[in-house]
N, C-alpha and C positions, 0 to 999 in steps of 0.2 A: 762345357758351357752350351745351354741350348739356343737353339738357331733363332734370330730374329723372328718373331710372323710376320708376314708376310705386308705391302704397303694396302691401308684401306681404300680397295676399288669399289667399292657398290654399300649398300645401307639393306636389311633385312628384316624384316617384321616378323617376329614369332609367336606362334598359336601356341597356347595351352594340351599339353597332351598331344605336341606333335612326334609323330613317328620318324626314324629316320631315313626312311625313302621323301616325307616330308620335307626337311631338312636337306637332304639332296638335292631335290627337284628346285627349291629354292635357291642355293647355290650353286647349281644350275653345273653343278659333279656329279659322278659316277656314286650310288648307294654304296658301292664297295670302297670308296676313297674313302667314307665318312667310318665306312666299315672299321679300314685299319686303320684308320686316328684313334677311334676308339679302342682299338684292340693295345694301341701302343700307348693307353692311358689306363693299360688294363683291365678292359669295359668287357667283358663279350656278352653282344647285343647283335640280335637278328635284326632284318631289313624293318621288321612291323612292330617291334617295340617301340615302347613311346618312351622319350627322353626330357630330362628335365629341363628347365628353362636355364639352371649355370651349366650342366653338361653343351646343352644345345649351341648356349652362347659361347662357351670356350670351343668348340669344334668351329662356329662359325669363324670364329677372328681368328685361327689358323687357317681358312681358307681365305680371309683376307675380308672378311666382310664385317659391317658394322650391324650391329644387334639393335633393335628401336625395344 
């Protein structure tokens, strides 16, 4: 059974064609936390690829953030 996510602490706005150091810096994690969510959603994606707006948002609400 997988884990709850986590409770929504903060609200997040995301750009088109963000990267995921983007996406880090925004949830305000380590690029390598975003790293292996992705890794364990079977993604491998470097720090400067740009990521889609439902990848983006499903990593985001694993870190506990809400997606505008």
């Amino acid at each position: 059974m997988p884990a709850a996510p986590p409770p929504v602490t903060r609200s997040i706005t995301l750009a088109e064609g963000m990267s995921v150091k983007d996406l880090a810096d925004k949830l305000e994690v380590r690029p390598k936390d975003v790293l292996a969510k992705l890794l364990n959603k079977r993604l491998m994606m470097t720090i400067n690829q740009t990521l889609d707006t439902d990848t983006a948002s499903m990593i985001a609400r694993e870190f506990g953030a809400e997606v505008e």
